[in-house]
Biopython code that builds the backbone (N, CA, C, O; Angstrom):
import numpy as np
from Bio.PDB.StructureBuilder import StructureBuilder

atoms = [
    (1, "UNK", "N", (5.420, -31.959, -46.690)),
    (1, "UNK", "CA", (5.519, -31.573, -45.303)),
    (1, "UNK", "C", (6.722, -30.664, -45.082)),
    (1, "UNK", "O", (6.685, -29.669, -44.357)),
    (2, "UNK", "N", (7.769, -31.070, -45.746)),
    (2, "UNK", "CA", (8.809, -30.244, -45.836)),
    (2, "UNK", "C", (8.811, -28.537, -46.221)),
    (2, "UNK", "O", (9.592, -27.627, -45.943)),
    (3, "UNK", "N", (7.680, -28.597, -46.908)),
    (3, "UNK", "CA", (7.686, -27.719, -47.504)),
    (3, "UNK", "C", (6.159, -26.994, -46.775)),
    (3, "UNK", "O", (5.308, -27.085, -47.660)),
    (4, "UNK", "N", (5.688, -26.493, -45.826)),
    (4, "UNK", "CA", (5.351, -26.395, -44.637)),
    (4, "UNK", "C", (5.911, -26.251, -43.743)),
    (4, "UNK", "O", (5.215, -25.768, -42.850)),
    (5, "UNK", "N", (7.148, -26.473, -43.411)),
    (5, "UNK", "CA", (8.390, -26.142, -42.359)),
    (5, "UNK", "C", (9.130, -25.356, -42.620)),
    (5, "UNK", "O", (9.747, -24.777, -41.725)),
    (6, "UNK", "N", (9.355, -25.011, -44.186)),
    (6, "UNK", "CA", (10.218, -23.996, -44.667)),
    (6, "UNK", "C", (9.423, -22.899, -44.894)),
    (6, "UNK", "O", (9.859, -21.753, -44.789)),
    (7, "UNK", "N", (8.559, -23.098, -45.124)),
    (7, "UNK", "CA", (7.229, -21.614, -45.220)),
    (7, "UNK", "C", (7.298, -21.149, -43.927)),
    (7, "UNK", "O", (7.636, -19.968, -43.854)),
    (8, "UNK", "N", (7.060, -21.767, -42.772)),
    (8, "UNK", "CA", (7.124, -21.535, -41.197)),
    (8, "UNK", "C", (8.049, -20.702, -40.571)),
    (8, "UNK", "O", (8.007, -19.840, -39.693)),
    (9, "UNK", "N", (9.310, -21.462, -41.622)),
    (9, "UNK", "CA", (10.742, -20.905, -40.905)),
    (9, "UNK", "C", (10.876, -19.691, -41.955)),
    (9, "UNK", "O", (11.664, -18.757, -41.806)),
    (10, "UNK", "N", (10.068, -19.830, -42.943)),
    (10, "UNK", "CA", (10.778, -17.817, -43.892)),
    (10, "UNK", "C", (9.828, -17.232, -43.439)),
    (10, "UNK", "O", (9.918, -16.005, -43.499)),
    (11, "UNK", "N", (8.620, -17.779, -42.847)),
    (11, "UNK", "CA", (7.828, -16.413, -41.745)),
    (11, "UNK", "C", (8.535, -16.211, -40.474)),
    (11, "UNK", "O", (8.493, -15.109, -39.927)),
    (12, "UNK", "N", (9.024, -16.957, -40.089)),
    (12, "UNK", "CA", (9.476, -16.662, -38.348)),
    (12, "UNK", "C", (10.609, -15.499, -38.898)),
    (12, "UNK", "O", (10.782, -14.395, -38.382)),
    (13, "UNK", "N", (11.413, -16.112, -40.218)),
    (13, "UNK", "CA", (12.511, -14.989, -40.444)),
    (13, "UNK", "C", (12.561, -13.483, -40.887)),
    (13, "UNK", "O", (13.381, -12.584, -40.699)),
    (14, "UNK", "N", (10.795, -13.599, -41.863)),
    (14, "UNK", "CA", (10.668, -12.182, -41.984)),
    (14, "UNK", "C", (10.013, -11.645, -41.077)),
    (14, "UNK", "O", (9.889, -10.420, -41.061)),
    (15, "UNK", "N", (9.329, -12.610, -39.918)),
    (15, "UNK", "CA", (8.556, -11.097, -38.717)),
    (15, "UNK", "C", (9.797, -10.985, -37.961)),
    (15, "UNK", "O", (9.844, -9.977, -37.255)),
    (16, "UNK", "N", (11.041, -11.921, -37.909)),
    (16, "UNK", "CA", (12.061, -11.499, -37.268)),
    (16, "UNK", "C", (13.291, -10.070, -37.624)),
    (16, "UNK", "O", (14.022, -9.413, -36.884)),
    (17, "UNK", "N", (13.052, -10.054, -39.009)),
    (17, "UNK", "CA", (13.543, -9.120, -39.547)),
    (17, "UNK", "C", (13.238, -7.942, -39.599)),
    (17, "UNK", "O", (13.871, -6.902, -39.780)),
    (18, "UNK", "N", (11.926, -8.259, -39.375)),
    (18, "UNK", "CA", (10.893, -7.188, -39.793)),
    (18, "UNK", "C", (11.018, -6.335, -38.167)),
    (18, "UNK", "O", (11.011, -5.121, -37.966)),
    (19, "UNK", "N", (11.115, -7.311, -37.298)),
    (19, "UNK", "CA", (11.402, -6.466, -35.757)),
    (19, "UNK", "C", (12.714, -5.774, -35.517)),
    (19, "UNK", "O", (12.754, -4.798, -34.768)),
    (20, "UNK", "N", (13.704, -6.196, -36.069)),
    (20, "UNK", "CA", (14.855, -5.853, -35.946)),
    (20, "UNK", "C", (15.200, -4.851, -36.641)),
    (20, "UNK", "O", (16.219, -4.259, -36.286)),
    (21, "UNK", "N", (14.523, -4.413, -37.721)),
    (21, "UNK", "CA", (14.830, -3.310, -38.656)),
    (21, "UNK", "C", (13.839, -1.942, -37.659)),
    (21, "UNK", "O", (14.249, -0.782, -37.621)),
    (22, "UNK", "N", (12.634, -2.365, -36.988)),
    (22, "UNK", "CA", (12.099, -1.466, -36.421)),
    (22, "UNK", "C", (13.037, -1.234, -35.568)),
    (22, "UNK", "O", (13.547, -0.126, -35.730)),
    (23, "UNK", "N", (13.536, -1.946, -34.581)),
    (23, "UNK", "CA", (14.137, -2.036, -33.466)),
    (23, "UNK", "C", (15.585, -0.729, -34.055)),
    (23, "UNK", "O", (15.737, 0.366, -33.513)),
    (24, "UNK", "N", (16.087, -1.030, -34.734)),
    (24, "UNK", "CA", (17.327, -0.432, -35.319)),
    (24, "UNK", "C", (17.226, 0.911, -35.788)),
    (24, "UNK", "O", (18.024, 1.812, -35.528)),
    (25, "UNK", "N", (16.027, 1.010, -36.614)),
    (25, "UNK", "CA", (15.346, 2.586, -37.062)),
    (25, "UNK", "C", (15.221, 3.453, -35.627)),
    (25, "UNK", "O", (15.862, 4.474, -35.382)),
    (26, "UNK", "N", (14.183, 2.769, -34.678)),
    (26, "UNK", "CA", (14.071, 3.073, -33.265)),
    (26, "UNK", "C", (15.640, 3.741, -32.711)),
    (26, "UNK", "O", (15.832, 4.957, -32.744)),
    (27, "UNK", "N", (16.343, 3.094, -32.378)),
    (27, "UNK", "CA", (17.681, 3.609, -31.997)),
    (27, "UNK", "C", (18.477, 4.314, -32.449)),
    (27, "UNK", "O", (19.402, 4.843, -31.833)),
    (28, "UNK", "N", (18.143, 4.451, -33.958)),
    (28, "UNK", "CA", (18.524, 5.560, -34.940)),
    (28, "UNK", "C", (18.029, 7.075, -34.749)),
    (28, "UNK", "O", (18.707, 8.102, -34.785)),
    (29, "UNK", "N", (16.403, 6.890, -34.498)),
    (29, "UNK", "CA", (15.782, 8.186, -34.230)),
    (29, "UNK", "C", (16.285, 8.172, -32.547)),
    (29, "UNK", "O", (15.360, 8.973, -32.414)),
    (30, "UNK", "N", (16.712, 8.064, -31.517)),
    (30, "UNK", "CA", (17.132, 7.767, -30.516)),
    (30, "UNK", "C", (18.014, 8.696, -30.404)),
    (30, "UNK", "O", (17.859, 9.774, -29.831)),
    (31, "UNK", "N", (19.462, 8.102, -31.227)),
    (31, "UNK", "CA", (20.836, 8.436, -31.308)),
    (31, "UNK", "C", (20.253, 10.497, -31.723)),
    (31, "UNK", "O", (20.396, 11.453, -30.962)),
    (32, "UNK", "N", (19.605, 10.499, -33.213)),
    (32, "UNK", "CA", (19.750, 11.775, -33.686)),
    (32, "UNK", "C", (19.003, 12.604, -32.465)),
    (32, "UNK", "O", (19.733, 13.500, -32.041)),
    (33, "UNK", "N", (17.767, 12.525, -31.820)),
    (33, "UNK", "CA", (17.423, 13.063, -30.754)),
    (33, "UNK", "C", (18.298, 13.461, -30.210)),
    (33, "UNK", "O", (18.439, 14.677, -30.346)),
    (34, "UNK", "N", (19.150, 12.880, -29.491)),
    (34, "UNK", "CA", (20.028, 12.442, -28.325)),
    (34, "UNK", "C", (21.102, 13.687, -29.178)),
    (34, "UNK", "O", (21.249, 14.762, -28.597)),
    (35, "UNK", "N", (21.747, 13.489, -30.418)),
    (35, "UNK", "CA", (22.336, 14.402, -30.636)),
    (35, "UNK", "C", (21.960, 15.738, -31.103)),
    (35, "UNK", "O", (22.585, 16.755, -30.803)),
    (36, "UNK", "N", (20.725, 15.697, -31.987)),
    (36, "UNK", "CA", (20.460, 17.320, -31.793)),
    (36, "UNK", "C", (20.032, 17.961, -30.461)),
    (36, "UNK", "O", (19.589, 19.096, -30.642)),
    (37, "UNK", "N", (20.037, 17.498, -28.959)),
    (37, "UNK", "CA", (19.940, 18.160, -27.825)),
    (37, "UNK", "C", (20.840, 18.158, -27.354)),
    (37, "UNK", "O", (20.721, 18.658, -26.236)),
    (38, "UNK", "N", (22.352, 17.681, -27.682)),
    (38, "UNK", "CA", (23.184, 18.015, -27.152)),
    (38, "UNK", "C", (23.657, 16.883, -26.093)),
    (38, "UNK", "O", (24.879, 16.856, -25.947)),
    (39, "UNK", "N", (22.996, 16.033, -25.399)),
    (39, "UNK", "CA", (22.898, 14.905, -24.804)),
    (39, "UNK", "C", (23.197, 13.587, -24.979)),
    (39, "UNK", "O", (22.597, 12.591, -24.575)),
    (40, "UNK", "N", (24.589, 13.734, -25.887)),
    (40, "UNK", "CA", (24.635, 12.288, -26.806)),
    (40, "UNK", "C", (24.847, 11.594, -26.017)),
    (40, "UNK", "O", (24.148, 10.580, -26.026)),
    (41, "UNK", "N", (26.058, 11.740, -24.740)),
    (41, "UNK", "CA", (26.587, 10.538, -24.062)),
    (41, "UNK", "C", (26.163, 10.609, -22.086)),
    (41, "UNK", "O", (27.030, 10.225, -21.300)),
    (42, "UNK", "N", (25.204, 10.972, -21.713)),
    (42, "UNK", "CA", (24.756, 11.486, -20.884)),
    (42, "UNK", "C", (25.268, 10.309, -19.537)),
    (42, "UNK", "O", (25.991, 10.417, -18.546)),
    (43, "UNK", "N", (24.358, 9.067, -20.216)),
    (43, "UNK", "CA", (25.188, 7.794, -19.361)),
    (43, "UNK", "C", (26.143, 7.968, -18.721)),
    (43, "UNK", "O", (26.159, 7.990, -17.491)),
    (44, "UNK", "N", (27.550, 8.194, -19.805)),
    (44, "UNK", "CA", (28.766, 7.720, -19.798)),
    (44, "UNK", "C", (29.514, 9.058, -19.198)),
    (44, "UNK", "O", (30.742, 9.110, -19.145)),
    (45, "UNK", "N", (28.843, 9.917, -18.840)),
    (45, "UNK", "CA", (29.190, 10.906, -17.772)),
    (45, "UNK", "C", (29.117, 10.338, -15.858)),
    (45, "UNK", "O", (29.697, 10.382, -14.773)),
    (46, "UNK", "N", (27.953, 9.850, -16.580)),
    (46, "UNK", "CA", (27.432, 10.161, -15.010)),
    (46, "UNK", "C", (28.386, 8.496, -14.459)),
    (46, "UNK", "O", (28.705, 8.504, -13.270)),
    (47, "UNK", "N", (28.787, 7.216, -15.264)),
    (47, "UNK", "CA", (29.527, 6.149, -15.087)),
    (47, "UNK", "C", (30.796, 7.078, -14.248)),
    (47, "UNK", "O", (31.045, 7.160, -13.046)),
    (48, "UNK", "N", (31.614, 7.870, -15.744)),
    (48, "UNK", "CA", (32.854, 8.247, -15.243)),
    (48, "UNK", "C", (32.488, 9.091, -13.964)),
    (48, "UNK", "O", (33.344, 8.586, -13.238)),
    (49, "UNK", "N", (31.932, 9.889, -13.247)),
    (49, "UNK", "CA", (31.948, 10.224, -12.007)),
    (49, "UNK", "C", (31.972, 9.393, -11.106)),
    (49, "UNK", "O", (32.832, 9.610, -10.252)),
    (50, "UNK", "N", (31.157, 8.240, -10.923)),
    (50, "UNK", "CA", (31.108, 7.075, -9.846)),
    (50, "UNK", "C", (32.479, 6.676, -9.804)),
    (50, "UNK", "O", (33.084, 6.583, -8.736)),
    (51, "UNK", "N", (33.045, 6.414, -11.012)),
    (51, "UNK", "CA", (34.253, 5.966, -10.722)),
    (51, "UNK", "C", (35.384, 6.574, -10.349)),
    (51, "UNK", "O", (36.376, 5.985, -9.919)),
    (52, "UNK", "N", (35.238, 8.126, -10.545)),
    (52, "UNK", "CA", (36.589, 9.167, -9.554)),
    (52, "UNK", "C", (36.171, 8.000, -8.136)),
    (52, "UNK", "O", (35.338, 7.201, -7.706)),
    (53, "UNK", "N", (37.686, 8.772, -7.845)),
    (53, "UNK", "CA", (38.235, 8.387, -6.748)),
    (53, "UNK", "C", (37.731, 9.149, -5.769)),
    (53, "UNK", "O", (37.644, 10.295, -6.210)),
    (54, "UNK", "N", (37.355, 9.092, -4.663)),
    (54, "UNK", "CA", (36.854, 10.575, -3.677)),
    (54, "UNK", "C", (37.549, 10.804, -2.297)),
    (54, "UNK", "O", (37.292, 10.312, -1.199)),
    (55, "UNK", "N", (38.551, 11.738, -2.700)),
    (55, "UNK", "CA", (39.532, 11.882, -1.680)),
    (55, "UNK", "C", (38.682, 12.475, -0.148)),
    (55, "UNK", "O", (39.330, 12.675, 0.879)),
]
sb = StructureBuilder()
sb.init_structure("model")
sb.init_model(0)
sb.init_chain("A")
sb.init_seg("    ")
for serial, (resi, resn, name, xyz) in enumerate(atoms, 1):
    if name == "N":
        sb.init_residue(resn, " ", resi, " ")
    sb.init_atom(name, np.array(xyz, "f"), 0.0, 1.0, " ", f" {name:<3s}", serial, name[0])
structure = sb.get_structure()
């Protein structure tokens, strides 16, 4: 029986792995997009404006 629970748990771990490596590739092709258009940090522009001060 034990050994039925551990088969269970090294499948839950490789479709878990198996998502996370997509997930990671995904954000990889993301990032290079993002930098061959020139657009790497687009966010973190538009953050720092909200936060000027507005005299």
């Amino acid at each position: 029986m034990s050994d039925t629970k551990s088969q269970d748990k090294a499948e839950r771990l490789k479709a878990a792995l198996k998502e996370n490596l997509k997930r990671r590739k995904a954000q990889a092709r993301g990032r290079q997009a993002a930098k061959s258009s020139g657009t790497e940090s687009g966010s973190l522009s538009v953050s720092g404006e909200r936060d000027k001060a507005s005299d």
